[in-house]
ChimeraX commands (.cxc) that place a marker at each C-alpha (Angstrom):
marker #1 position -56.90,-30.81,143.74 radius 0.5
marker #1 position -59.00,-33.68,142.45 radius 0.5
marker #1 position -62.02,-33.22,140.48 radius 0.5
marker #1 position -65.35,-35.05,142.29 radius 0.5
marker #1 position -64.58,-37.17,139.62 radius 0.5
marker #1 position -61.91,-38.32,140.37 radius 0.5
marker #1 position -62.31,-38.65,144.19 radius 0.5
marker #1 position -65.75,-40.99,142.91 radius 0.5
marker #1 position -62.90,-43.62,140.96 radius 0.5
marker #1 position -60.63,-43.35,144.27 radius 0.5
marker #1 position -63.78,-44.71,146.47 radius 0.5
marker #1 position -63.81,-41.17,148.46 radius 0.5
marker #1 position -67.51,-40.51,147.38 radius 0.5
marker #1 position -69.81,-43.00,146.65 radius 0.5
marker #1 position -72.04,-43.68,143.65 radius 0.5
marker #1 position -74.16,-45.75,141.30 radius 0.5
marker #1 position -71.38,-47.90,139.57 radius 0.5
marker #1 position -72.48,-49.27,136.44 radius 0.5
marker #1 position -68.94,-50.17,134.91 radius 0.5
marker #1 position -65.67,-50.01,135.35 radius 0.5
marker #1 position -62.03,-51.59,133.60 radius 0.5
marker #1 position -58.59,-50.14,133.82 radius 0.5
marker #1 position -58.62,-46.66,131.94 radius 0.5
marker #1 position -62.66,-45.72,132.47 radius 0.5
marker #1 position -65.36,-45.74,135.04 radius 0.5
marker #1 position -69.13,-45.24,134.50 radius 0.5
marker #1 position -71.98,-44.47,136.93 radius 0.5
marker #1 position -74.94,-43.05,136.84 radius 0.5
marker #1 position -76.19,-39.10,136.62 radius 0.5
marker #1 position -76.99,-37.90,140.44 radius 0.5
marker #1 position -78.99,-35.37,138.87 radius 0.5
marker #1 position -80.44,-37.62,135.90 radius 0.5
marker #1 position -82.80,-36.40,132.91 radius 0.5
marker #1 position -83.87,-40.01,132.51 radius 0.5
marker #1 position -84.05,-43.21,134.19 radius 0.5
marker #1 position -80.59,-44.65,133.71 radius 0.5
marker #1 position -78.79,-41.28,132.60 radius 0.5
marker #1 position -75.11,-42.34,132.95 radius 0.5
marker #1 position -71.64,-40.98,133.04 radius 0.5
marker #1 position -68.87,-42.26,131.16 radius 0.5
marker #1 position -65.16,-40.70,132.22 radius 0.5
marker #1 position -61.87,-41.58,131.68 radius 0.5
marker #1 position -60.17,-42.63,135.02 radius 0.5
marker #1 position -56.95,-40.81,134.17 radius 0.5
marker #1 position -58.06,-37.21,135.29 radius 0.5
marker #1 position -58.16,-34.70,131.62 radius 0.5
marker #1 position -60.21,-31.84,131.73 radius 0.5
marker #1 position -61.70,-31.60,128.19 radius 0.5
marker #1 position -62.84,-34.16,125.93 radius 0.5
marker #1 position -60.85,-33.05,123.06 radius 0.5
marker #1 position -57.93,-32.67,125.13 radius 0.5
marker #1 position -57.82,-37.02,125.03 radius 0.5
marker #1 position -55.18,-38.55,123.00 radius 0.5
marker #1 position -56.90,-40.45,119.67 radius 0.5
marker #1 position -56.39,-43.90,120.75 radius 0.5
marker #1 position -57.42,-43.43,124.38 radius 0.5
marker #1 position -60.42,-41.88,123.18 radius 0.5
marker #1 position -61.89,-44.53,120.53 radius 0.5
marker #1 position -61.11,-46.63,123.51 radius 0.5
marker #1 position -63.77,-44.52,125.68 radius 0.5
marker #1 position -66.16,-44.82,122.94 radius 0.5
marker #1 position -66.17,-48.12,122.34 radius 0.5
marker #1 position -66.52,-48.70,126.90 radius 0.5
marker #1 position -69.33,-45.81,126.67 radius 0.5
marker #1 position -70.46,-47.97,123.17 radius 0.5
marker #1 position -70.78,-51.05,125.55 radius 0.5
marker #1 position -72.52,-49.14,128.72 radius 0.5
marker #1 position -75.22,-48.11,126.16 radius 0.5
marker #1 position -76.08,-51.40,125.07 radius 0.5
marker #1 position -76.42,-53.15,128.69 radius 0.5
marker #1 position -78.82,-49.71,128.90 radius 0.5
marker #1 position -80.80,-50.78,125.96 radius 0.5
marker #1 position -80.90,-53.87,127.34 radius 0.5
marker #1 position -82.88,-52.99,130.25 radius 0.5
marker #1 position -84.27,-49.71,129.90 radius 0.5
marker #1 position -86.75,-49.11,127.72 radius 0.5
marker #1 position -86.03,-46.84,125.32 radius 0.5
marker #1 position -85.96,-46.00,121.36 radius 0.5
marker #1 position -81.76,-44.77,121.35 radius 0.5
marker #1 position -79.45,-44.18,123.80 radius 0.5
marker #1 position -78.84,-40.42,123.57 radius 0.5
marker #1 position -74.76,-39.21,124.05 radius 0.5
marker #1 position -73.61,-35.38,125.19 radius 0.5
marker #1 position -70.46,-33.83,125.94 radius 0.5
marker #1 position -70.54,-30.56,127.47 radius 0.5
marker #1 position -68.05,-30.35,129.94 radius 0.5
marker #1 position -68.49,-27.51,131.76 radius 0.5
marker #1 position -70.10,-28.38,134.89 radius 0.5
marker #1 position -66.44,-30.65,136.18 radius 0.5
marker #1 position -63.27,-30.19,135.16 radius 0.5
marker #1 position -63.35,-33.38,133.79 radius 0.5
marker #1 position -63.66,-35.08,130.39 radius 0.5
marker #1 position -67.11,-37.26,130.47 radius 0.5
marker #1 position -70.12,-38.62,128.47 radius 0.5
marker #1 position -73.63,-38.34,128.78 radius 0.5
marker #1 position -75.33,-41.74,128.15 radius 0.5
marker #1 position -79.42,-41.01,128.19 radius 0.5
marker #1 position -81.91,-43.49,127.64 radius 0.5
marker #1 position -84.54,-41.60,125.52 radius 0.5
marker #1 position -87.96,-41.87,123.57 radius 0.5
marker #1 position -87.63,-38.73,121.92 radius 0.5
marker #1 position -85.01,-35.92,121.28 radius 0.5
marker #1 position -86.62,-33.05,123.96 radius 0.5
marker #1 position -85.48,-36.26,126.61 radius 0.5
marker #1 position -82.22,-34.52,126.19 radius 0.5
marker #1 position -82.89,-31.43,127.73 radius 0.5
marker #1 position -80.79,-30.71,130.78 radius 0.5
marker #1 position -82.36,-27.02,131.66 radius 0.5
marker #1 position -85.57,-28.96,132.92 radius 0.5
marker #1 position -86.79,-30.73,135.49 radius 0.5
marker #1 position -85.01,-33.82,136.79 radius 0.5
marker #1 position -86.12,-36.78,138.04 radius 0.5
marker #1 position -85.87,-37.88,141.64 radius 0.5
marker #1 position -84.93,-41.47,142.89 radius 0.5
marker #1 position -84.73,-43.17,145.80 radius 0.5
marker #1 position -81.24,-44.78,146.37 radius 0.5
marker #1 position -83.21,-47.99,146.09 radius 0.5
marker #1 position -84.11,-46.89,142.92 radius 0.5
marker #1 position -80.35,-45.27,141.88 radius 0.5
marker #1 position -79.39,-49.25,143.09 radius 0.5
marker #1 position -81.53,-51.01,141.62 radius 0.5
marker #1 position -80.98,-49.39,137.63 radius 0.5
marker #1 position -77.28,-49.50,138.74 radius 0.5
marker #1 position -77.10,-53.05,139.53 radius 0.5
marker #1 position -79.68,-54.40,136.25 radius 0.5
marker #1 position -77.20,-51.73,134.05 radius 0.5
marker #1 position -73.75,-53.25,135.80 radius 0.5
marker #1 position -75.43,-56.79,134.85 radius 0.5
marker #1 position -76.08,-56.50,131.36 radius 0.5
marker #1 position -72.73,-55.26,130.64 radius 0.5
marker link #1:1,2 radius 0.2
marker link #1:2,3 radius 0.2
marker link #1:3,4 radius 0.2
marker link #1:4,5 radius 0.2
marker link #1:5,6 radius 0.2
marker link #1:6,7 radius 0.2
marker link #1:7,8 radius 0.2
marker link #1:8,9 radius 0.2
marker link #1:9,10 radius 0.2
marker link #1:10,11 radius 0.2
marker link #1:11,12 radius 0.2
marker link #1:12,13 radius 0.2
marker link #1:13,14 radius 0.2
marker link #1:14,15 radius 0.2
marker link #1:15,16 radius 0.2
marker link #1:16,17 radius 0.2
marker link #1:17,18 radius 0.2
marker link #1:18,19 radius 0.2
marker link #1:19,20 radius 0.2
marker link #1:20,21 radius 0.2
marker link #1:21,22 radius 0.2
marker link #1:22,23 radius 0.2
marker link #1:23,24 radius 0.2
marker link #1:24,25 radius 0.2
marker link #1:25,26 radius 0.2
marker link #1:26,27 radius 0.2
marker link #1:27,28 radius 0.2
marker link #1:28,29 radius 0.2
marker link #1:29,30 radius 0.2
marker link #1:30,31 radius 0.2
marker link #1:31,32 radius 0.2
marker link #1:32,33 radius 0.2
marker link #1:33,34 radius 0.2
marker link #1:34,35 radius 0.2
marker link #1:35,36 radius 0.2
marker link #1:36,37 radius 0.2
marker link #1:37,38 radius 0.2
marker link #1:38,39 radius 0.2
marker link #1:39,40 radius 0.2
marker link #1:40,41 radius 0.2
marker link #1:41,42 radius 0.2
marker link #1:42,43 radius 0.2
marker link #1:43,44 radius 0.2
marker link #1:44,45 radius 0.2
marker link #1:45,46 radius 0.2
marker link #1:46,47 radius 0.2
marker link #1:47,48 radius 0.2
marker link #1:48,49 radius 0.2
marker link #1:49,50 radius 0.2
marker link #1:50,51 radius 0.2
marker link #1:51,52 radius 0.2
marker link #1:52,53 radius 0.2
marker link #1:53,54 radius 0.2
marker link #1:54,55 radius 0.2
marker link #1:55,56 radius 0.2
marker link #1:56,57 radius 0.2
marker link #1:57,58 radius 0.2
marker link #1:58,59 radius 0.2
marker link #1:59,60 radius 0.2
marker link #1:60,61 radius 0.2
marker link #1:61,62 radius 0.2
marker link #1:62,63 radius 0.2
marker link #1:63,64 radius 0.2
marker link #1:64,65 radius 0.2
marker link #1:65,66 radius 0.2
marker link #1:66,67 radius 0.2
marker link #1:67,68 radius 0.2
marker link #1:68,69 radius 0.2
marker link #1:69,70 radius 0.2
marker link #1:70,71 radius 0.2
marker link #1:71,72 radius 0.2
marker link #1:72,73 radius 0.2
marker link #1:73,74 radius 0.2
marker link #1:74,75 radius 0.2
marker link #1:75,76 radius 0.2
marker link #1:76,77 radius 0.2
marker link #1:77,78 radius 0.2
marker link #1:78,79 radius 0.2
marker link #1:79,80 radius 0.2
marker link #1:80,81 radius 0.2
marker link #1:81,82 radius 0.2
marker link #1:82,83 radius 0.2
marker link #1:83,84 radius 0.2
marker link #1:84,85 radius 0.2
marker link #1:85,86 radius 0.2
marker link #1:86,87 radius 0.2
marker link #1:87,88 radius 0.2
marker link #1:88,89 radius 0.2
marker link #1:89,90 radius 0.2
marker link #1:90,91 radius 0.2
marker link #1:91,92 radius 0.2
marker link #1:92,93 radius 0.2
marker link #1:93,94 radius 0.2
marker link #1:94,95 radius 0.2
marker link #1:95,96 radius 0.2
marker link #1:96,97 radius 0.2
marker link #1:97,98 radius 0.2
marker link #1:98,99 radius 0.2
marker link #1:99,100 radius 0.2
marker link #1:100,101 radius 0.2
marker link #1:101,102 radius 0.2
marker link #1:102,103 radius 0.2
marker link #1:103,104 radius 0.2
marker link #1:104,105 radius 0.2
marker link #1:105,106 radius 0.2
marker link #1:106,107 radius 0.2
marker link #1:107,108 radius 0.2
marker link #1:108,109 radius 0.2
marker link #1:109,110 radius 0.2
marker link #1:110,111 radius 0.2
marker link #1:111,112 radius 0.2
marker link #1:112,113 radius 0.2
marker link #1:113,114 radius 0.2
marker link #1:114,115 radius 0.2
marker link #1:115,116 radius 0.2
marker link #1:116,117 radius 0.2
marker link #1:117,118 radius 0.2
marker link #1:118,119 radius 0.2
marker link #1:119,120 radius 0.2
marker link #1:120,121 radius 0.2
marker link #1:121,122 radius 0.2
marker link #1:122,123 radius 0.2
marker link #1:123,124 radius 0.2
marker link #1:124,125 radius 0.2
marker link #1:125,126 radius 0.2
marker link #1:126,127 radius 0.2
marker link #1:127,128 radius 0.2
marker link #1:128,129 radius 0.2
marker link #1:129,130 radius 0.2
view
């Protein structure tokens, strides 16, 4: 069966696209811990990070490398904070998560709540600085 993931790259649930080329796919955090909290994952369906061939990941890196810069670009923010937990879907991804300070990285807390207008309109100003 295909992860949620994976049915998000195939178009069967929508999202938040912020990039996309032909191995990796990134849209933003449904349940974000900051404004622009985005998901980097590999469109070929692995379930753990470390799992990822060498050269297939430094090619992830360097995509989730570029997705953090377009977020620097237009959210304000001291760093661009990256996790990789992997528990939650049975699929490799990366935490991108524009922050001020490190406690902006907590996940156990309380997240923040958008409007789709709101999920569009970070999605869109993301998707255009990349």
């Amino acid at each position: 069966m295909a992860t949620i993931f994976s049915r998000i790259v195939a178009g069967e649930i929508p999202c938040y696209k912020v990039a996309e080329n032909d191995e990796f796919f990134a849209f933003l955090d449904i349940n974000p811990v900051a404004m622009g909290h985005t998901l980097v994952i590999p469109k070929q369906e692995i379930d753990y990070i470390f799992d990822i061939d060498d050269a297939l990941l430094g090619r992830m890196m360097a995509f989730a490398k570029r997705v953090a810069k377009a977020q620097e670009a237009v959210i304000p923010c001291k760093r661009v904070g990256v996790a990789v937990m992997g528990l939650e879907v049975p699929h490799a991804h990366i935490h991108l998560i524009p922050i001020q300070k490190e406690s902006d990285m907590y996940f156990g807390g309380k997240k923040l709540t958008l409007t789709q207008e709101e999920f569009a309109d970070v999605a869109a100003k993301i998707a255009a600085a990349f």
